[in-house]
C-alpha positions in Angstrom: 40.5 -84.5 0.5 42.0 -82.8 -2.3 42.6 -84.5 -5.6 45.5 -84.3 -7.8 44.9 -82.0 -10.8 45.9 -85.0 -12.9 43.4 -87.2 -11.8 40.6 -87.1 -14.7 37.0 -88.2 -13.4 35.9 -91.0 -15.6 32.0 -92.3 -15.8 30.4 -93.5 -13.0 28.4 -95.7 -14.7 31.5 -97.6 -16.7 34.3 -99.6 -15.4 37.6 -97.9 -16.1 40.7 -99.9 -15.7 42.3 -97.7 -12.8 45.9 -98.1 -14.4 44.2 -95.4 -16.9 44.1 -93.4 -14.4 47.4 -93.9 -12.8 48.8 -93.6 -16.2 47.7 -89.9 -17.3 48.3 -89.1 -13.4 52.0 -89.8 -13.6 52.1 -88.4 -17.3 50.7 -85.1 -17.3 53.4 -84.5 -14.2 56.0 -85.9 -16.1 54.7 -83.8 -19.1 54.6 -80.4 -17.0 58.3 -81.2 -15.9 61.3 -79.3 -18.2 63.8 -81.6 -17.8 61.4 -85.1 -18.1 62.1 -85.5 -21.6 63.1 -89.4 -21.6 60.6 -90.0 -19.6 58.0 -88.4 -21.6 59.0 -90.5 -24.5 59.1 -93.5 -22.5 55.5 -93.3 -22.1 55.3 -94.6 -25.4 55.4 -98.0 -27.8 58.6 -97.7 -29.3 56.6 -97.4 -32.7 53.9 -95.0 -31.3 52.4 -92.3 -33.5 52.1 -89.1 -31.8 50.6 -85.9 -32.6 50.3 -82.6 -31.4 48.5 -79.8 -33.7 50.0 -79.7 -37.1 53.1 -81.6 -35.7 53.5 -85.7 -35.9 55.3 -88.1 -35.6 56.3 -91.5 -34.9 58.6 -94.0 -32.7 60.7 -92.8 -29.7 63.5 -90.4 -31.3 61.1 -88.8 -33.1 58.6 -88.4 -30.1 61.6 -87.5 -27.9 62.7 -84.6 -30.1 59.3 -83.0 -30.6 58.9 -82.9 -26.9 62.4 -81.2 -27.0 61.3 -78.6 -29.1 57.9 -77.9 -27.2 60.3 -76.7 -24.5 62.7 -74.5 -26.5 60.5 -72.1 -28.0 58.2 -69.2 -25.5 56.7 -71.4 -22.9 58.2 -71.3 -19.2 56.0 -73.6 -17.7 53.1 -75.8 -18.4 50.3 -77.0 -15.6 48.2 -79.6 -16.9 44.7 -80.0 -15.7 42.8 -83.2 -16.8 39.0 -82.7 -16.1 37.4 -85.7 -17.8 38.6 -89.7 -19.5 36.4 -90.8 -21.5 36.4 -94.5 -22.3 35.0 -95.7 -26.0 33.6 -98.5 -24.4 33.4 -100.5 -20.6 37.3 -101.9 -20.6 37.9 -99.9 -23.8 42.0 -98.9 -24.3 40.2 -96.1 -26.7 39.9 -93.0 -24.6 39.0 -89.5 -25.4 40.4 -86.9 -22.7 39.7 -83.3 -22.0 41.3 -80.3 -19.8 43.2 -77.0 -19.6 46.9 -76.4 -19.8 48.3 -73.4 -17.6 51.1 -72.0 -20.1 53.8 -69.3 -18.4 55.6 -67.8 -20.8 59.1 -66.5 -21.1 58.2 -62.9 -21.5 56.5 -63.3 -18.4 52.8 -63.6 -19.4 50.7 -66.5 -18.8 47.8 -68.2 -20.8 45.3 -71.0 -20.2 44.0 -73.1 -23.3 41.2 -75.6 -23.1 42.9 -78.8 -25.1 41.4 -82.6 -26.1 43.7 -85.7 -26.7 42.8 -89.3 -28.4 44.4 -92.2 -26.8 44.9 -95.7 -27.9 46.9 -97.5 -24.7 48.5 -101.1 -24.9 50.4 -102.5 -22.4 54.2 -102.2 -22.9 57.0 -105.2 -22.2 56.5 -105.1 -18.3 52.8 -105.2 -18.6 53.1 -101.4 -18.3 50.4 -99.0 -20.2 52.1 -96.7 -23.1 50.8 -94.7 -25.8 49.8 -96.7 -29.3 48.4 -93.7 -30.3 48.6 -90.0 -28.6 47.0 -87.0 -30.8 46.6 -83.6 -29.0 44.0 -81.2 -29.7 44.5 -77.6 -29.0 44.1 -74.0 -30.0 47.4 -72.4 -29.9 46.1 -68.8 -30.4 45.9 -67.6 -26.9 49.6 -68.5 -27.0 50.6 -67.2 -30.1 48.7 -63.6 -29.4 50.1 -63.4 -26.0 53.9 -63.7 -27.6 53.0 -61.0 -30.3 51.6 -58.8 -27.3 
């Protein structure tokens, strides 16, 4: 049986709420979608901080437009692979998450970056899970090199 390359493995030893899971699932295919842009920022509090390398911000319009621009500048296409969630704690909503991103880029190259993310989840107006807190850790070099190539 073949596993989604969303689906993070978590601890064996540690209960993980499996709407985690689910969560980051649906996200990192919404994330490696073009056109997903509401979406993307719907997977946030409306007052959620998010950050991604030197860039932050905060609330909806201002998550929405940096996940505009992360799609206007040299990347085609982005494939998200989440190896590992790693809860702060048995039922924590603190989790510390680590993959690689498949980048193609517009002048037809293609690049794969390790990357680490903090969450903080809460549950949104339906009960849903959203972002409190998102901040992306990656080294952008292989990208920036592969542009300057």
């Amino acid at each position: 049986m073949s596993t989604s390359t969303y689906t993070g493995a978590t601890p064996a030893d540690m209960k993980v709420d499996p709407r985690i899971v689910a969560f980051f699932e649906r996200f990192y295919a919404v994330s490696d979608d073009p056109t997903a842009h509401e979406d993307y920022a719907q997977s946030f509090l409306p007052d959620a901080d998010f950050a991604m390398g030197a860039k932050k911000t905060k609330g909806y319009e201002g998550i929405l437009t940096l996940r505009q621009g992360l799609w206007s500048g040299p990347i085609k296409s982005r494939k998200h692979k989440l190896s590992k969630i790693f809860p702060f704690g048995a039922g924590s909503n603190e989790l510390m998450l680590y993959g690689t991103v498949d980048y193609g880029l517009k002048n037809g190259k293609a690049v794969t970056c390790e990357w680490a993310a903090r969450a903080v989840m809460a549950e949104g107006q339906q009960g849903q899970l959203k972002f409190k807190l998102y901040q992306v850790y990656v080294d952008s070099t292989p990208v920036a090199n592969a542009i300057k190539d």
